[in-house]
KEKE-3310 file (N, C-alpha, C; in steps of 0.2 Angstrom, whole numbers, plus 5000, padded with zeros to 4 digits):
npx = (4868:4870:4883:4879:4884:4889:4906:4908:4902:4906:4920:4937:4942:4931:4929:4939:4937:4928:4931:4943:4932:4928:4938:4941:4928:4926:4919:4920:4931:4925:4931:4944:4962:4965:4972:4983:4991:5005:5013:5025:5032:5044:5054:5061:5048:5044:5030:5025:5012:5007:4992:4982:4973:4981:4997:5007:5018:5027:5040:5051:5059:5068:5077:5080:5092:5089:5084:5073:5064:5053:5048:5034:5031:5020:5015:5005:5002:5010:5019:5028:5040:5051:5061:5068:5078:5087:5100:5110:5126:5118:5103:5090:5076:5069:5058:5052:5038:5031:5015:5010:4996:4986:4975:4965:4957:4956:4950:4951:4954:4952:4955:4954:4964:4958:4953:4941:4933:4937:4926:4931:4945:4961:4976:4991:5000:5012:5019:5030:5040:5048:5058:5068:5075:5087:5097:5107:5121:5120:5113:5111:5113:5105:5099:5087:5079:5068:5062:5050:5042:5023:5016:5005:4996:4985:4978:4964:4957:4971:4983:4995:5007:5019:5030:5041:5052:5061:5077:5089:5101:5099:5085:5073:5060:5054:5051:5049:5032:5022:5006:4992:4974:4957:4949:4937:4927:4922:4921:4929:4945:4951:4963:4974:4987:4997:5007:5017:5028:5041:5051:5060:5070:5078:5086:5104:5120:5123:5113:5108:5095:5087:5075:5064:5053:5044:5030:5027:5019:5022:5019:5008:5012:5004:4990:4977:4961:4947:4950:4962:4970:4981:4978:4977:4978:4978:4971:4973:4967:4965:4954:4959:4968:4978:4990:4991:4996:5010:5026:5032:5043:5048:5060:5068:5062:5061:5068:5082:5096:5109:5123:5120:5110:5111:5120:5114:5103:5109:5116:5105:5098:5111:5110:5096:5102:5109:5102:5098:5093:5086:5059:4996:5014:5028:5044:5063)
npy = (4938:4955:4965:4981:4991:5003:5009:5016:5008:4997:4999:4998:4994:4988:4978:4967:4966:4957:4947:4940:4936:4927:4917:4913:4909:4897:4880:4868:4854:4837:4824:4817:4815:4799:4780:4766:4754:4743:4730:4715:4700:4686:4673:4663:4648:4653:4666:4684:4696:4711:4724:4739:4754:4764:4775:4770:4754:4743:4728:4715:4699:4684:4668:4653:4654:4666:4684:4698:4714:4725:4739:4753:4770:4783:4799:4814:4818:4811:4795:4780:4769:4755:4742:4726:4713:4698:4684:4672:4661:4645:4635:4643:4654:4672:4685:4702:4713:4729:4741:4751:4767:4781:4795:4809:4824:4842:4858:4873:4891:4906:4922:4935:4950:4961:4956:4947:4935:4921:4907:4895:4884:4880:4871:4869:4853:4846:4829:4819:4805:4791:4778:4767:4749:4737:4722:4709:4707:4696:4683:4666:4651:4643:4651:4660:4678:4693:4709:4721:4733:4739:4754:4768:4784:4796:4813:4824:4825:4820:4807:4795:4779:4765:4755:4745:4730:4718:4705:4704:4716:4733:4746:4760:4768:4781:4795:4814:4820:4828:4840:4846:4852:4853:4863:4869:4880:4876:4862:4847:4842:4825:4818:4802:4790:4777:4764:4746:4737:4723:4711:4698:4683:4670:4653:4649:4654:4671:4684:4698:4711:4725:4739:4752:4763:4780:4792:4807:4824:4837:4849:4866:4873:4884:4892:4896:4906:4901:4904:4903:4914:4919:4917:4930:4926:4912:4898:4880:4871:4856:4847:4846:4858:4856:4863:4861:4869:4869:4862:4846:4843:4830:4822:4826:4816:4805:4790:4790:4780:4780:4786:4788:4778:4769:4761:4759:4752:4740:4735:4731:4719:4711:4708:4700:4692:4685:4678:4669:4655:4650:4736:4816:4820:4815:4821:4819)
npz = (4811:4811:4820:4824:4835:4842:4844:4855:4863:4868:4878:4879:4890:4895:4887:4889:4903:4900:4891:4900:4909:4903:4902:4915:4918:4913:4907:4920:4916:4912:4919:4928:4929:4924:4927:4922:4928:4924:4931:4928:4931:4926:4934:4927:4933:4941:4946:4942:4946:4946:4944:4941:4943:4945:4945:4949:4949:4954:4952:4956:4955:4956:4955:4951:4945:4939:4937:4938:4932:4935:4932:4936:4931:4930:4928:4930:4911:4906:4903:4908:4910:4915:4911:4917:4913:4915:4916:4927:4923:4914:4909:4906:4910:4910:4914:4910:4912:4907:4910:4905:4907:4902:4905:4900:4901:4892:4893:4881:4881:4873:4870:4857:4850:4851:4864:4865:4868:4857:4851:4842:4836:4830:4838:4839:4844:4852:4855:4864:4860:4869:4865:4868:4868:4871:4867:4871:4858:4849:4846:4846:4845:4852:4862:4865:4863:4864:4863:4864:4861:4861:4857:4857:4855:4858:4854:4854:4840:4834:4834:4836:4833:4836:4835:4844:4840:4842:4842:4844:4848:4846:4846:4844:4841:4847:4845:4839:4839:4829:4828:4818:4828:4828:4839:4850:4861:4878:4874:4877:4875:4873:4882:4877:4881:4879:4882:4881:4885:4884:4890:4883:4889:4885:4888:4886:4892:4898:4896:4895:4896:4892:4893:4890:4891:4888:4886:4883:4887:4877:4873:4870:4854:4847:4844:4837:4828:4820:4807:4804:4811:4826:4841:4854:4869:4879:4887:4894:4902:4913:4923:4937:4936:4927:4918:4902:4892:4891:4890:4895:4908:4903:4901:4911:4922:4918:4927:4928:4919:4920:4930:4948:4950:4939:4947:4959:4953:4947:4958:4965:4957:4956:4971:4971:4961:4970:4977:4971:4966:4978:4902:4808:4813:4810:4817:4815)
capx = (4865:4879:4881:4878:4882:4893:4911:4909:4896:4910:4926:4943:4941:4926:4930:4946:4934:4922:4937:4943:4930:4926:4941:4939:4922:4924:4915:4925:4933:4922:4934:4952:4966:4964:4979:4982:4998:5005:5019:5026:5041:5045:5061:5058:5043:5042:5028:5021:5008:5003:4990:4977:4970:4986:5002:5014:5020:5035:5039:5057:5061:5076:5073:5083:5097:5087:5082:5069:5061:5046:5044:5030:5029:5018:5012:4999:5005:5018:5019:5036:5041:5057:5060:5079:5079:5094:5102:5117:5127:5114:5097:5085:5072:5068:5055:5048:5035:5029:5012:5004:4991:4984:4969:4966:4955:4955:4949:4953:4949:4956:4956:4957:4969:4953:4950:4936:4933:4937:4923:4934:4951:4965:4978:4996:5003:5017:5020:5037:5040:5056:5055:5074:5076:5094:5097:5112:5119:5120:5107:5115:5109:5104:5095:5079:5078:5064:5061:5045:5036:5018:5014:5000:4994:4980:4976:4958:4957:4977:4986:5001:5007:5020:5032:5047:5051:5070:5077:5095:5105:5095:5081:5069:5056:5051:5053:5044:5027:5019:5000:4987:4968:4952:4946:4927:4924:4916:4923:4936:4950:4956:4971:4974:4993:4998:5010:5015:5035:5039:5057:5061:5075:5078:5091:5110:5126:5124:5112:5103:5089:5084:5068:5061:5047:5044:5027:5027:5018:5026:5014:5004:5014:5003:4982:4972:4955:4945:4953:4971:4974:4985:4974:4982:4981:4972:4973:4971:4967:4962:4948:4963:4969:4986:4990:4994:5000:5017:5027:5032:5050:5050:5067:5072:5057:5063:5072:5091:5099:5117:5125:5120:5103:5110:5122:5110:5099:5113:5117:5098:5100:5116:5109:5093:5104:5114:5099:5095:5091:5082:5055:5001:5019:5034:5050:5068)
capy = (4945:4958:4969:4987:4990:5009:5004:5018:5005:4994:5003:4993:4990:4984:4969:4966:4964:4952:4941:4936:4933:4921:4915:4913:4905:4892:4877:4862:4848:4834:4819:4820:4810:4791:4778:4761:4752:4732:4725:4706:4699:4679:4671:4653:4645:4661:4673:4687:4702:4718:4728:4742:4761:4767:4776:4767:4746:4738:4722:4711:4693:4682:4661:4648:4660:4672:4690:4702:4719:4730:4749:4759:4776:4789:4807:4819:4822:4806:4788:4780:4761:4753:4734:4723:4703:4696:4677:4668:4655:4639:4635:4646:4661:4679:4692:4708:4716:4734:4741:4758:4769:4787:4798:4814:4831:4850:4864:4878:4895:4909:4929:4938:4953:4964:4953:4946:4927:4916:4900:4889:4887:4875:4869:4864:4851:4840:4824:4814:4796:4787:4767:4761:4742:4735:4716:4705:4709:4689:4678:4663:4645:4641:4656:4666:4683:4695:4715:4722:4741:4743:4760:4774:4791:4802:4820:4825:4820:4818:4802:4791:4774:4762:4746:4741:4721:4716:4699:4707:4724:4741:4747:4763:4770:4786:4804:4823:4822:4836:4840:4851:4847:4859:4865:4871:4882:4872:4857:4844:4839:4821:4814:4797:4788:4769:4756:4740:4737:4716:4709:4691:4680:4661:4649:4645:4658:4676:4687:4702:4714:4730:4742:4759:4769:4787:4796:4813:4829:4841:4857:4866:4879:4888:4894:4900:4903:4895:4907:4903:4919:4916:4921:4936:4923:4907:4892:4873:4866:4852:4849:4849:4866:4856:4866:4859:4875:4871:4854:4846:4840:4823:4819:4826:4815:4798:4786:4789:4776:4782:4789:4784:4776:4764:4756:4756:4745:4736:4732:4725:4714:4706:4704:4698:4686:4680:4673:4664:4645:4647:4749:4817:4820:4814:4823:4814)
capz = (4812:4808:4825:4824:4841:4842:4846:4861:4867:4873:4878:4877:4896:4896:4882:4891:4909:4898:4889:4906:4916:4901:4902:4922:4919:4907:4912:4920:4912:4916:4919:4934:4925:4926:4925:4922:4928:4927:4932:4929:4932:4925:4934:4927:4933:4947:4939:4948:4942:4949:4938:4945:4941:4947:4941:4947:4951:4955:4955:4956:4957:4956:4955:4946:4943:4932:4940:4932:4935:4931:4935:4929:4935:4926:4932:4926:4903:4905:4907:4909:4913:4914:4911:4916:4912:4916:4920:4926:4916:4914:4906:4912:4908:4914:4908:4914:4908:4911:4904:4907:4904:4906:4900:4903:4896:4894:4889:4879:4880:4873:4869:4853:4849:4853:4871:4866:4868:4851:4849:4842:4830:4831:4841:4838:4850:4849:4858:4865:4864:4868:4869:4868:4871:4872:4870:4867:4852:4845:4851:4847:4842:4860:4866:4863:4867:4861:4863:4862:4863:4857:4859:4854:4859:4854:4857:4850:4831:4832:4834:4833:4835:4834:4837:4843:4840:4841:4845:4847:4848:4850:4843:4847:4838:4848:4840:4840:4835:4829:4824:4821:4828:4831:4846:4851:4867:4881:4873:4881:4873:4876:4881:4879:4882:4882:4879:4884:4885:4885:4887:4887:4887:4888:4886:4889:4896:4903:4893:4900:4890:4896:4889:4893:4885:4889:4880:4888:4883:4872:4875:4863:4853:4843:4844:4832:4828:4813:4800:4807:4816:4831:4847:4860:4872:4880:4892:4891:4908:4915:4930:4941:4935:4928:4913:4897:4886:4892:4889:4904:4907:4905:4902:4917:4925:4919:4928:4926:4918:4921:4938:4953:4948:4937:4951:4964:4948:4948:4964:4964:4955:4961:4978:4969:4958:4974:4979:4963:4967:4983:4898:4812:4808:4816:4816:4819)
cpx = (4872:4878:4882:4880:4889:4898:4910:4906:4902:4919:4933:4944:4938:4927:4935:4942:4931:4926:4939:4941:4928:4931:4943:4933:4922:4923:4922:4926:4928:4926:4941:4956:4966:4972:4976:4989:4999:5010:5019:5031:5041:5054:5058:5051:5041:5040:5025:5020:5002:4999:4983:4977:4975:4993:5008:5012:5028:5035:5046:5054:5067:5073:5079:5086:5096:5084:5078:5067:5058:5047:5040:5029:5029:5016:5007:5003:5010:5018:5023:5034:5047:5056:5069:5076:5087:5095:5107:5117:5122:5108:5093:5080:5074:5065:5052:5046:5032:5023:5010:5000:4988:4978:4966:4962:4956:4954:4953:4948:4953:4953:4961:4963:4963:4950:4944:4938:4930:4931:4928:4941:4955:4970:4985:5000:5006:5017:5028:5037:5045:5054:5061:5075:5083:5093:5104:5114:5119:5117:5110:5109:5103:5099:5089:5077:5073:5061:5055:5043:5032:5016:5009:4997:4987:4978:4971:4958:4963:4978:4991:5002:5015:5025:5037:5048:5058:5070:5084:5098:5100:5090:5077:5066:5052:5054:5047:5039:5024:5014:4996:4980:4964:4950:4940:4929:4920:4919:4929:4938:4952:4961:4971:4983:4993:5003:5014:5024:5035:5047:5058:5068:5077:5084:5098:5115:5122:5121:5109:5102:5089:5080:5066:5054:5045:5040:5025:5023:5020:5024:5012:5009:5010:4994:4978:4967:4952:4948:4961:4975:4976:4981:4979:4983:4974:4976:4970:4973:4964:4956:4953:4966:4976:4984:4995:4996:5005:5020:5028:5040:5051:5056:5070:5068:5058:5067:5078:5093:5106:5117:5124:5114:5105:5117:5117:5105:5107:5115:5111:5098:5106:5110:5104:5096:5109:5109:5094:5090:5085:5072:5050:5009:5025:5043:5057:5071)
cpy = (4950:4965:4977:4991:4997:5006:5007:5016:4998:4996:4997:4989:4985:4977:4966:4963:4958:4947:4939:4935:4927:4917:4910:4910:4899:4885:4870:4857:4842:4827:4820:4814:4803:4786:4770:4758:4745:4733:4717:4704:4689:4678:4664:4653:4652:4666:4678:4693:4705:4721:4732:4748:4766:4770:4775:4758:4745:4731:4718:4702:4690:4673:4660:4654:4666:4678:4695:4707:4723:4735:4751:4765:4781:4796:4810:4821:4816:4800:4786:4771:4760:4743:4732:4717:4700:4688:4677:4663:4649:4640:4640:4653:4666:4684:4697:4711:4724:4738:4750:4763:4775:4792:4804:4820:4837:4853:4871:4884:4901:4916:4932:4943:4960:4962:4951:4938:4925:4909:4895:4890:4881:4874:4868:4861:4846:4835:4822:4810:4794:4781:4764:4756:4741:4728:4713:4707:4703:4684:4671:4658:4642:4644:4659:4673:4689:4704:4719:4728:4742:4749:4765:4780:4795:4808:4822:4821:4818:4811:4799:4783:4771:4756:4745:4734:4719:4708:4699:4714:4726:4743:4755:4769:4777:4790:4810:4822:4827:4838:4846:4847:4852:4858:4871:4875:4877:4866:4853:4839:4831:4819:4807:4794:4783:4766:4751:4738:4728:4713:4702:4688:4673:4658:4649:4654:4664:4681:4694:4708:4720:4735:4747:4763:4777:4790:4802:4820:4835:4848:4859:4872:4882:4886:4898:4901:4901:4897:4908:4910:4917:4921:4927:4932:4916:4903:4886:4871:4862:4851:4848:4854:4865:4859:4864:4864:4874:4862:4854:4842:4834:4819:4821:4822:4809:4797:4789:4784:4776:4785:4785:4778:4770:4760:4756:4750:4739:4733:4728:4722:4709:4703:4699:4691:4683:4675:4668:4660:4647:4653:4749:4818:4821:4818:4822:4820)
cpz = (4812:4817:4824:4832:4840:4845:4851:4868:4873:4872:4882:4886:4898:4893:4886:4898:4904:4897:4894:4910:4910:4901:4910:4925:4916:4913:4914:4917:4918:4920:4924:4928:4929:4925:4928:4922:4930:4926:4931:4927:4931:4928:4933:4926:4939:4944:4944:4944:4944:4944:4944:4944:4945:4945:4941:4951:4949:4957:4954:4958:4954:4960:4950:4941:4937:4937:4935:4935:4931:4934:4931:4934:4932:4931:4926:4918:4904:4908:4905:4913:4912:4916:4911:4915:4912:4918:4922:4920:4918:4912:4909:4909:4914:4907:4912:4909:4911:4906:4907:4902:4904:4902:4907:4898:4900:4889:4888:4878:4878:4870:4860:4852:4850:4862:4871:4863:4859:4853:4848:4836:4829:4835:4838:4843:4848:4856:4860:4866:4863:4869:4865:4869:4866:4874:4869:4858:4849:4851:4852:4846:4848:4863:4863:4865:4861:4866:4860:4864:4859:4860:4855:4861:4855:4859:4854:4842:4828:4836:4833:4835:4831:4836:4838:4845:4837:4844:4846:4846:4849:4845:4849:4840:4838:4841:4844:4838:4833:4826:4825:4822:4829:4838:4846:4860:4871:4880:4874:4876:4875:4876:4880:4878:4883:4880:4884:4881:4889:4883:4890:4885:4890:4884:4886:4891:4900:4899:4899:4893:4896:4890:4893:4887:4892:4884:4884:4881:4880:4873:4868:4860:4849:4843:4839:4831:4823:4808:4800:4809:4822:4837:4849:4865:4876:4885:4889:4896:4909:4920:4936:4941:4930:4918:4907:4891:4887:4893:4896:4904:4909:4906:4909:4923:4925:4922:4925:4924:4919:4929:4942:4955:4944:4942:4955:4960:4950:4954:4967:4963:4956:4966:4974:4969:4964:4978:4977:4963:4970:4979:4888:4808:4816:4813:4819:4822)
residu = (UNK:UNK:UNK:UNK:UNK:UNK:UNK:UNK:UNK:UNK:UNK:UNK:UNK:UNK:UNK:UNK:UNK:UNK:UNK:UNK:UNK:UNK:UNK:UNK:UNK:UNK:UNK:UNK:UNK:UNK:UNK:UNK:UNK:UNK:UNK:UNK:UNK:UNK:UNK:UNK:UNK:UNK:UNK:UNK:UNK:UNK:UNK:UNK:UNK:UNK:UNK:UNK:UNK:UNK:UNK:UNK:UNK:UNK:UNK:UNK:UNK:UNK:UNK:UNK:UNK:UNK:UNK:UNK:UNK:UNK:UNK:UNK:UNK:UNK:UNK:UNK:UNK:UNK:UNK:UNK:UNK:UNK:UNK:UNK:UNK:UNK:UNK:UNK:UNK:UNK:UNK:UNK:UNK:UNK:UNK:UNK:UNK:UNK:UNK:UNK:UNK:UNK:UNK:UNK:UNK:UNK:UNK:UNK:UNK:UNK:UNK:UNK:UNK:UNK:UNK:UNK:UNK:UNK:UNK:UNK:UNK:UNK:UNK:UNK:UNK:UNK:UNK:UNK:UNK:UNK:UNK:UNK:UNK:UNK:UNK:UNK:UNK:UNK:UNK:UNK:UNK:UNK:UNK:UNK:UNK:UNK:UNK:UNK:UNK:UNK:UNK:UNK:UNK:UNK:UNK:UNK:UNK:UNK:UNK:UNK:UNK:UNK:UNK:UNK:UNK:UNK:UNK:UNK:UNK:UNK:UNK:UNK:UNK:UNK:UNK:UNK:UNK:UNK:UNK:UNK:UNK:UNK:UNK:UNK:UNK:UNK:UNK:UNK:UNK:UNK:UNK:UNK:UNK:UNK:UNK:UNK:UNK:UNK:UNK:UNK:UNK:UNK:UNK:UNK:UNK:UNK:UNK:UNK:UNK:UNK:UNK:UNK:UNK:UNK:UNK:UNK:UNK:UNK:UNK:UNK:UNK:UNK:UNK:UNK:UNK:UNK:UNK:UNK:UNK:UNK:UNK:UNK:UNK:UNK:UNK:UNK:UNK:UNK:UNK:UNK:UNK:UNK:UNK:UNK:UNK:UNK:UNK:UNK:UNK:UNK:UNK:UNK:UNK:UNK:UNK:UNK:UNK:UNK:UNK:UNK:UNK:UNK:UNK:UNK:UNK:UNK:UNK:UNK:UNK:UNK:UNK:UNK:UNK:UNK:UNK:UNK:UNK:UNK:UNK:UNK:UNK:UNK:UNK:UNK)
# end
């Protein structure tokens, strides 16, 4: 039906009143953010594993001179783990493992160049995923060492995914991802975020592995609506109010591996190991 409706009939106030109370009404996101985090730590025959609907788990041990450790500690747009495996000289294993998980919706709602509430358009939102693993750089005829990150992500009809699997030096597979996906009034977006970080190490002198993954939200730069005009303005909240239009600063969020952070790790482990015996379109 084509509106005939006199422009004097609603005056720039009035639309501007109407676009944000739509904007101030929009219906809640039905779902709070969920998480799933596991740790497990192998020194030898010494195995131990935490796992629960929680965003974070820690776990160390130290046995038959091998030491290992699991961190998982995500937050609301970001799930983050850190893994060490380390031995002294003689036979022996060490693995840690760190797995997590996150899921999460929102809604979008946004205002024309008029102030009147858009139905629906598109979205661009980019993604961040780091997953460095660092191992020995020569395995050696004697040893076994092995480097693992399965990782994927999705955001409504976007996605990503993929794999890091070393058995010595460095490897990492993140990068920038960047998509476009549509978006409906009323309609929740999902998040979903996982991967599963796996380092192990067995057999003869003084090896030691370390792992990190980092998939963090990026924010949305750019809102449209179905004919790719860029809205006047809009939100994308969740049903706890946390607002995903805007990245989130992950890298200042992870674990530090340098300064004062990677000796106090260090000094873990020693103590640990003195008491041996007894971690769509992608753009690089």
């Amino acid at each position: 039906m084509i509106d005939i409706t006199p422009a004097f009939a609603r005056p720039p106030l009035l639309a501007l009143a109407l676009g944000l109370a739509a904007l101030m009404a929009a219906p809640e996101v039905g779902a709070v953010p969920t998480y799933l985090a596991t740790a497990r730590v192998e020194c030898f025959s010494d195995i131990t594993t935490v796992s629960g609907p929680v965003p974070t788990q820690f776990l160390t041990c130290s046995a038959f001179a091998a030491t290992a450790l699991a961190s998982v500690d995500s937050d609301v747009g970001v799930i983050r783990a850190h893994t060490t495996a380390a031995f002294d000289p003689g036979f022996t294993a060490a693995r840690a493992v760190g797995v997590a998980r996150f899921e999460d919706s929102f809604l979008v709602t946004a205002l024309d160049s008029g102030s009147a509430s858009v139905p629906s358009g598109f979205l661009t939102v980019t993604v961040d995923v780091d997953t460095p693993v660092s191992l020995p750089e020569v395995q050696g005829s004697s040893n076994t060492h092995l480097g693992s990150i399965i990782w994927n992500f999705s955001v409504g009809t976007g996605s990503g995914d993929g794999r890091t699997l070393i058995s010595e030096g460095s490897d990492n597979t993140g990068g920038r991802f960047t998509f476009e996906i549509p978006w409906t009034a009323g309609t929740p977006i999902d998040i979903l975020f996982f991967a599963n970080l796996d380092i192990r190490l067995s057999g003869l002198g003084a090896p030691s592995g370390v792992g990190d993954f980092t998939i963090g939200w990026g924010g949305i730069t750019a809102v449209t609506d179905s004919n790719g005009v860029p809205v006047q303005s809009f939100t994308a909240l969740s049903s706890d109010g946390f607002d995903y239009a805007v990245a989130l600063p992950t890298a200042a969020a992870v674990p530090a591996l340098g300064g004062p952070s990677a000796v106090m790790l260090a000094l873990l482990l020693s103590a640990l190991g003195s008491r041996g015996l007894t971690r769509t379109k992608r753009l690089e």
